[in-house]
C-alpha positions in Angstrom: 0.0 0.0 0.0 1.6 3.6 -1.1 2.0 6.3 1.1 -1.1 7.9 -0.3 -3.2 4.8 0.0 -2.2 4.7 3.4 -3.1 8.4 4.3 -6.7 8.0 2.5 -7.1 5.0 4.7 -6.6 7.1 8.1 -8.6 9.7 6.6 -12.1 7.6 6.2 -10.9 6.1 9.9 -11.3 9.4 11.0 -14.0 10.0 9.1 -15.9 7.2 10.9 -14.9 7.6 14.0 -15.8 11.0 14.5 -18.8 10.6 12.8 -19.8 7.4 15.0 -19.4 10.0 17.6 -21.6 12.5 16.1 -24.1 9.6 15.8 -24.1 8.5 19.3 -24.4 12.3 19.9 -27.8 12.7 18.0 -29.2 9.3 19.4 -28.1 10.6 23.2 -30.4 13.7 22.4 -32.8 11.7 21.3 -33.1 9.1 24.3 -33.2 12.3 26.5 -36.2 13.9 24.1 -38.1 11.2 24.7 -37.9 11.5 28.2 -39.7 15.1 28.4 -41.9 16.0 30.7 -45.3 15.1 29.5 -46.5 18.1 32.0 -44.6 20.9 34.0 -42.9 18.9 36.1 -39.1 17.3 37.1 -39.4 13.9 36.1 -41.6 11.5 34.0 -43.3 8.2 34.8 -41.9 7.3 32.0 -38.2 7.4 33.5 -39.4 6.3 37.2 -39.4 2.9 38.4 -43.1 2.7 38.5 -44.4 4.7 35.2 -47.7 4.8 36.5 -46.1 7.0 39.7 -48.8 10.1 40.1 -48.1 13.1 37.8 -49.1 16.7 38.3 -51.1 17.8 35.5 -50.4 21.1 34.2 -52.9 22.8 36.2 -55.9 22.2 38.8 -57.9 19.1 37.6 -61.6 18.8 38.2 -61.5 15.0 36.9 -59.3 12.3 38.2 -60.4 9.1 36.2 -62.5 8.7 33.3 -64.8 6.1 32.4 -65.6 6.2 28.2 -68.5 3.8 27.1 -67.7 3.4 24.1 -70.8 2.4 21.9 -68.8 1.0 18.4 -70.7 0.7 15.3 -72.4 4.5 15.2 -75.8 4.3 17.6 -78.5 6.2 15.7 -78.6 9.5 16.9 -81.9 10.7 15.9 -83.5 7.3 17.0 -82.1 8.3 20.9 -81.2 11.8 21.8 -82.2 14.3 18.6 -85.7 14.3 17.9 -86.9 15.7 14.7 -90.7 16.4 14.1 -90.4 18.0 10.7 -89.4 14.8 9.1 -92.4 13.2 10.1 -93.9 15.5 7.0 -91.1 14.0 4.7 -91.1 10.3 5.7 -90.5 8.3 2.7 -90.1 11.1 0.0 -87.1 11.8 -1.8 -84.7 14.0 0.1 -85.5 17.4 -1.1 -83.3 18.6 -4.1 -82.3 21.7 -2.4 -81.0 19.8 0.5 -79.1 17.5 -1.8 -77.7 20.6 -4.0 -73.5 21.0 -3.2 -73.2 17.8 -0.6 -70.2 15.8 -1.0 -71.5 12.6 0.6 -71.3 9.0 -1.5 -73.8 7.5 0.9 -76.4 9.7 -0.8 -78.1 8.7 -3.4 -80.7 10.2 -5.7 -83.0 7.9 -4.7 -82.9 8.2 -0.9 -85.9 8.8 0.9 -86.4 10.4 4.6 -86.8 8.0 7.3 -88.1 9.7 10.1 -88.1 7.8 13.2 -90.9 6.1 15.0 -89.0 6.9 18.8 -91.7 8.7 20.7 -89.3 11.3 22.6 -89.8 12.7 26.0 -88.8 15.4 28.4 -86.2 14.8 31.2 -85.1 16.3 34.1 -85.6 20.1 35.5 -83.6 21.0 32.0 -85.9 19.1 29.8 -83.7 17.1 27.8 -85.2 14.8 25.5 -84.5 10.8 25.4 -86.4 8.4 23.1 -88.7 5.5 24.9 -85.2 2.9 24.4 -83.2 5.0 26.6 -85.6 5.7 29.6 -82.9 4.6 32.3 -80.7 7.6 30.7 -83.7 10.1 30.7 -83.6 10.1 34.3 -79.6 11.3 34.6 -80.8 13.9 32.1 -79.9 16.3 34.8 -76.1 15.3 35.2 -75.6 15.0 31.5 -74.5 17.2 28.8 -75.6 16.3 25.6 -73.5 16.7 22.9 -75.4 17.1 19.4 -73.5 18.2 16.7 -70.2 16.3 16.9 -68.5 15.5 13.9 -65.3 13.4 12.7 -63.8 13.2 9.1 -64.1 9.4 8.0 -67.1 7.0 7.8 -65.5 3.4 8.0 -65.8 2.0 11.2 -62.3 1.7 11.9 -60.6 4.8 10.8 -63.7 6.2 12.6 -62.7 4.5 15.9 -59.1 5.4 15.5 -60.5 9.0 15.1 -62.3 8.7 18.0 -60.0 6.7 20.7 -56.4 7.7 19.0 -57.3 11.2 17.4 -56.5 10.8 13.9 -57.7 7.7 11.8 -53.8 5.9 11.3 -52.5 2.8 12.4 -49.6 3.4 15.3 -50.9 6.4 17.1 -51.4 5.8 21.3 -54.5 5.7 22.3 -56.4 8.3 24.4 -56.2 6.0 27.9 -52.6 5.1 27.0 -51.9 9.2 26.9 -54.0 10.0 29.8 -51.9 7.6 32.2 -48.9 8.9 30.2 -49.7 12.0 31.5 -51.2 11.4 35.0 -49.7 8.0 36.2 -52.5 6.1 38.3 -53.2 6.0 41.3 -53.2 2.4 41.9 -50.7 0.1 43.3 -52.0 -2.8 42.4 -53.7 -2.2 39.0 -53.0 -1.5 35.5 -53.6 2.4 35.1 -55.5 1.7 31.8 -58.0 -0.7 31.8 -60.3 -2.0 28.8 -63.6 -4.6 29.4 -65.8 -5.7 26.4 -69.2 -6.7 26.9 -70.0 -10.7 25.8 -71.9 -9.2 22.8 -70.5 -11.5 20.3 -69.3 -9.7 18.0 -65.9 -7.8 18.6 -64.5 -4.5 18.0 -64.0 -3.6 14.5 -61.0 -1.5 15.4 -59.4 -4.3 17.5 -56.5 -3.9 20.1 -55.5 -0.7 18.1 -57.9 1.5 19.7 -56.2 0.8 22.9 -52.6 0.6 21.7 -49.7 1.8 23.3 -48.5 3.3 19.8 -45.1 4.8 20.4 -45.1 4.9 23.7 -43.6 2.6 26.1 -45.9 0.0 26.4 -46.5 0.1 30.3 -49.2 2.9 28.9 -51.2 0.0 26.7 -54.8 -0.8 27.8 -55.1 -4.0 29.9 -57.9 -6.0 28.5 -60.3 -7.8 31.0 -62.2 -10.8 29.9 -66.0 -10.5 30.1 -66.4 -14.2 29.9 -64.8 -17.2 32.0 -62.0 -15.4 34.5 -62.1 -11.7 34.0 -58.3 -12.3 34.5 -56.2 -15.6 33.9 -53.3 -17.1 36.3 -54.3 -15.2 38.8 -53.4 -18.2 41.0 -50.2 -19.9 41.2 -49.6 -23.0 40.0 -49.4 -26.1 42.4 -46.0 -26.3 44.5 -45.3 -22.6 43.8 -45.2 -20.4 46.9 -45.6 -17.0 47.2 -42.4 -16.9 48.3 -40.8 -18.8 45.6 -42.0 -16.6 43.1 -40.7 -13.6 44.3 -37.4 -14.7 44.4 -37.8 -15.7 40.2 -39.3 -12.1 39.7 -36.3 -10.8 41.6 -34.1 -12.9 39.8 -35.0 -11.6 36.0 -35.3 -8.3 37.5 -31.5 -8.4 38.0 -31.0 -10.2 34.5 -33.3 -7.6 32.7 -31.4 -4.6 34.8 -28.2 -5.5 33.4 -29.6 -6.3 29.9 -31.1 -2.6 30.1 -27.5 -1.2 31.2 -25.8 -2.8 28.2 -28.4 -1.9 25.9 -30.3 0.9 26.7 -33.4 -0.6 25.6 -36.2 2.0 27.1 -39.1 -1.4 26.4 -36.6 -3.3 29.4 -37.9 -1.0 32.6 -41.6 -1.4 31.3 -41.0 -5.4 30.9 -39.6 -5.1 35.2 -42.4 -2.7 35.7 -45.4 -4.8 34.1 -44.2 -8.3 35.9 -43.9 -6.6 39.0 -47.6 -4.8 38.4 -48.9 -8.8 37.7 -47.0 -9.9 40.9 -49.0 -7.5 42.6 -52.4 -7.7 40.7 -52.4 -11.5 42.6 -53.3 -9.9 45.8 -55.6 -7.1 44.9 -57.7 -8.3 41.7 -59.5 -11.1 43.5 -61.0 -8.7 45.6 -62.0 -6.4 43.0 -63.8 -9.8 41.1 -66.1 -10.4 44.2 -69.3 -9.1 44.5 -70.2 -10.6 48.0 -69.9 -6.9 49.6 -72.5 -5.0 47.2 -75.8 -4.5 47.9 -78.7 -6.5 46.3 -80.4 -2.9 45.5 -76.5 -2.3 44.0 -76.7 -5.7 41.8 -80.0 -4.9 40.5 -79.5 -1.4 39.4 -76.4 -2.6 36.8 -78.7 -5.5 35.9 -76.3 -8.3 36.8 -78.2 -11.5 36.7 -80.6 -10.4 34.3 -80.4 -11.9 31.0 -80.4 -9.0 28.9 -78.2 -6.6 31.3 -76.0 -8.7 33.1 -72.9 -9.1 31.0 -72.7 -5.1 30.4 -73.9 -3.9 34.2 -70.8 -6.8 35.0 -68.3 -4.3 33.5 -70.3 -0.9 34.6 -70.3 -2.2 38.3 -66.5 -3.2 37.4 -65.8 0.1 36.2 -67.0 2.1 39.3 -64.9 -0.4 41.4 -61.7 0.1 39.3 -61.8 3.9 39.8 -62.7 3.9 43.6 -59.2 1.8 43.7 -57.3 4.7 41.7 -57.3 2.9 38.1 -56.9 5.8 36.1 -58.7 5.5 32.7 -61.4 2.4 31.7 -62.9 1.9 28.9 -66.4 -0.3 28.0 -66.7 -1.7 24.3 -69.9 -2.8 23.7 -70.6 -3.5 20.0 -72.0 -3.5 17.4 -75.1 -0.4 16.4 -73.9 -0.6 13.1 -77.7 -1.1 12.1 -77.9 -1.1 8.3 -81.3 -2.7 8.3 -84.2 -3.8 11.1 -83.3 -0.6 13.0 -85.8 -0.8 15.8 -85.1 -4.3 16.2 -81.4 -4.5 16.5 -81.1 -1.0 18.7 -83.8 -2.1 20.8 -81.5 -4.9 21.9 -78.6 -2.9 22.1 -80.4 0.1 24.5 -81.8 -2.8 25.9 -78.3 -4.4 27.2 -76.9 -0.9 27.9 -79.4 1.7 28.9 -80.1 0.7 32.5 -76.4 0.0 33.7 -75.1 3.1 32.2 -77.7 5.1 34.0 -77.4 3.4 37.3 -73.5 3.8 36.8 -73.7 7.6 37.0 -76.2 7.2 40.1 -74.0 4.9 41.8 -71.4 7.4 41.1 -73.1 10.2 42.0 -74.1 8.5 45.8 -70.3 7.8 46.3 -69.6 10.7 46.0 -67.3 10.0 42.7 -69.0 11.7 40.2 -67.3 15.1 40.5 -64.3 13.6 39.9 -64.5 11.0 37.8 -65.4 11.8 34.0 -68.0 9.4 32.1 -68.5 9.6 28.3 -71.4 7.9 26.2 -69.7 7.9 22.5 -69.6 5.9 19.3 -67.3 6.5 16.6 -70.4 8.2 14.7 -74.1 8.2 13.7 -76.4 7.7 11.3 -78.5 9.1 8.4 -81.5 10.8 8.1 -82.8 8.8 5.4 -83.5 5.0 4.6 -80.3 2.4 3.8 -80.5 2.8 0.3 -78.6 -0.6 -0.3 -81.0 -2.4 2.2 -84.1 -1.6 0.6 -87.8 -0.1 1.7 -89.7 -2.7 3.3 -91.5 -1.1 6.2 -90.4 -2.1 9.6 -86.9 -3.2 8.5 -85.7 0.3 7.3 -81.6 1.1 8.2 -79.5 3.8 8.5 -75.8 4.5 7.1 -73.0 5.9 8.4 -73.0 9.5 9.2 -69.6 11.5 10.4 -71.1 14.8 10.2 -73.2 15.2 13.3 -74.0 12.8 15.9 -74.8 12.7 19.7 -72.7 12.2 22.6 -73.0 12.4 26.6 -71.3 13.7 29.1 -71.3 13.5 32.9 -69.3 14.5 35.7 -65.7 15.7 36.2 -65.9 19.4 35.5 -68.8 18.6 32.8 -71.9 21.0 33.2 -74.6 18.6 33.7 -78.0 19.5 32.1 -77.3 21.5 29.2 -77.6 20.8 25.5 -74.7 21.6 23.5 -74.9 22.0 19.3 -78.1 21.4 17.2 -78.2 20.1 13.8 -80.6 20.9 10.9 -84.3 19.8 10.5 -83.2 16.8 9.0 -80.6 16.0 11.6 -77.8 16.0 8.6 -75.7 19.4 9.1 -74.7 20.7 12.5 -76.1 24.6 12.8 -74.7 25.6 15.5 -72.2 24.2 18.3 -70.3 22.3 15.9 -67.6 20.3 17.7 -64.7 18.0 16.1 -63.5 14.6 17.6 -60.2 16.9 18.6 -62.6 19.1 19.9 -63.9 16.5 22.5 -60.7 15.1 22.9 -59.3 18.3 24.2 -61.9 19.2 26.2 -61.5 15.4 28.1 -57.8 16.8 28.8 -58.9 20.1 30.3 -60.8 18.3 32.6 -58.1 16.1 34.0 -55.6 19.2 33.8 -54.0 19.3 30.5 -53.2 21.6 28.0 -53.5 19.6 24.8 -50.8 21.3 23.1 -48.2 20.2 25.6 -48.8 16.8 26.3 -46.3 15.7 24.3 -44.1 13.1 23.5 -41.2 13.2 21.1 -41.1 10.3 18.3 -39.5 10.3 14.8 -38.4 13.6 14.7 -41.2 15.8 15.9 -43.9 16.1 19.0 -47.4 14.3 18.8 -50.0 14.5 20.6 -53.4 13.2 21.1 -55.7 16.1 19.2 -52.5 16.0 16.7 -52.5 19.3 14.8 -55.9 20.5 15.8 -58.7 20.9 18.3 -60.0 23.7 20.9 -61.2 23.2 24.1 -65.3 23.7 24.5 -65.3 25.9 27.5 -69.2 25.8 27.5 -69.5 22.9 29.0 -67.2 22.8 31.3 -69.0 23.5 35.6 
């Protein structure tokens, strides 16, 4: 090798090294970025040994915990909470051309006719809310609620709809909005996940699937916790035969130490949330047994979620589950019951749905309210949209087996407690129910709303991932101080 070979040679050495350097520079930085503050303060549960540790917020919260019933499929709006008299005068005629003039909706067809509903609505509460005859049970909260009724989001698939909805934009990858609030917030239980998510025994799952309780890019100590509705709501709880308590712990110790110094040579930020999650299940053995057994509740208790009734019981089951998750400091729990995704036999199929739901949802904000928990704990009625004004085109006509289809550009939801103005009506839509008029409010909208209420500014919970900040309400959404006590 020449003299000049040999210089070029220490050249691209140098080249590399320093470069390697620069390298392990940026990816330092970036470590450290992702352990920002989600909120204005010293450290992050991310970077403690317990990531659910308790968090101040950014300012005074009025809500500690949130319970979301999440109703998937779109539940008919105008068959529940939005009454519409005038289309009793245009049931089963074409929808009027000047209605139909400039609308960018493929669902819409020349041919659609108005389906006004057969619900016979009545008045609530001192506000005078209006509930149709399926959701009596709800009717009598009307007081406590704020109804929401000129939400909108920007897809109509059910799946990017419930990404919109529980992630707050409609891609695959993005956290969830439990997995940010206990980012945020930590929990306040020991011996529980901080994010917990039940599905009712329907039989028919979730379109959106574990993604609309994902992690995402966050560690995953912050991924919802699914609970079983059938069999044991939680398996091994029990430890095998001819293993002791005490023989356990010292394992768990063991590849605590073995995952420690894994994590010291590598740096792998998924290592602490491995320790953190066994230790959580180690835990979970003496608490969630407990929390399973209903021997303490009253009868009048039992028979106000419906549990042992047919109809109500596997739903009420999760509602009475719910309220004793957040008494124990779980942070953020989440109901799936699916599916309203009623295409055809309307009455029929949400009949059965309001029938499951309506009266342990009611009694859940009651029971609530009794404890005391109400004011602090923040309950949400939502699907991921709702439905239209006129007749399933696709379905046809036949009386008494009419549909709806998807509609993401105003539907209901409801509101109760933590820092929620109970009794008030927020948004109205046009005489068809089609086009919000007034009080129109975005998915981000809600979404950053729900933070004010536990203490966050939207903007700055933040976490750092492939080059920039996200966040839940991504680029978008304002906070709807209206309904806020």
């Amino acid at each position: 090798m020449t003299a000049q070979q040999l210089l070029a040679a220490e050249r691209r050495r140098l080249f590399l090294k320093q470069t390697a350097y620069g390298l392990g520079t940026i990816a330092l930085a970036d470590l450290l970025a992702r352990d920002t503050p989600a909120a204005a303060t010293s450290s992050h549960p991310a970077a403690a040994a317990n990531p659910f540790q308790p968090q101040a917020p950014h300012f005074a919260p009025k809500a500690r915990n949130v319970i979301f019933l999440f109703m998937a499929g779109g539940p008919s709006q105008l068959d529940l909470f939005d009454p519409k008299p005038e289309m009793r005068k245009l049931h089963q005629q074409p929808v009027p051309e000047s209605f139909l003039k400039g609308l960018q909706d493929s669902v819409i067809k020349g041919s659609a006719q108005v389906f006004a509903s057969p619900r016979k609505f009545t008045k609530h509460g001192q506000c005078g809310m209006e509930f149709s005859d399926y959701v009596p049970h709800l009717g009598t909260c009307a007081d406590d609620l704020c109804m929401l009724r000129a939400v909108h989001t920007d897809v109509a698939n059910h799946h990017p709809g419930q990404l919109a909805m529980n992630c707050g934009a409609p891609r695959f990858g993005l956290p969830s909005m439990g997995s940010w609030v206990t980012y945020g917030l930590g929990s306040e239980s020991d011996n529980m996940p901080g994010y917990v998510v039940m599905l009712s025994n329907s039989g028919k799952g979730v379109d959106g699937g574990s993604s609309l309780w994902t992690n995402g890019f966050l560690p995953s100590s912050y991924r919802g916790v699914t609970f079983r509705s059938k069999g044991d709501a939680i398996l091994h709880l029990a430890n095998p035969s001819g293993i002791s308590g005490q023989s356990q712990r010292v394992r768990l110790d063991a590849v605590r130490d073995l995952n420690r110094l894994r994590h010291q040579e590598t740096g792998d930020p998924e290592i602490p949330s491995r320790i953190a999650a066994y230790e959580l299940a180690f835990r979970m053995q003496s608490e969630a047994p407990e929390l399973l057994e209903f021997r303490q509740e009253s009868e009048t208790t039992l028979e106000g979620y419906g549990i042992g009734q047919e109809k109500t019981n596997w739903f009420g089951t999760n509602c009475l589950l719910a309220r004793r998750m957040v008494e124990r400091g779980v942070r953020f729990v989440q109901l799936y019951h699916s599916t309203w995704d009623d295409h055809s036999n309307l009455n029929e199929h949400l009949k059965t749905n309001c029938d499951m739901t309506d009266q342990p949802a009611a009694f859940l904000l009651k029971d609530l309210k009794q404890r005391g928990l109400l004011d602090e704990t923040l309950v949400i009625w939502a699907g991921e949209f709702g439905r239209t004004p006129m007749n399933e085109v696709r379905r046809g006509n036949t009386p008494g087996q009419e549909g709806r289809d998807h509609h993401p550009f105003a539907f209901t939801v409801l509101m109760a407690g933590g820092g929620i103005k109970g009794g008030q009506i927020y948004g109205k839509t046009d005489e068809l129910g089609y086009h919000p008029v007034d009080g129109k409010m975005h998915v981000n909208d809600l979404q950053a709303t729900i933070l004010h209420c536990l203490g966050f500014d939207h903007t700055q919970l933040t976490y750092f991932h492939s080059g920039r900040n996200y966040r839940l309400t991504d680029v978008a959404g304002d906070v709807k101080h209206e309904l806020l006590a």
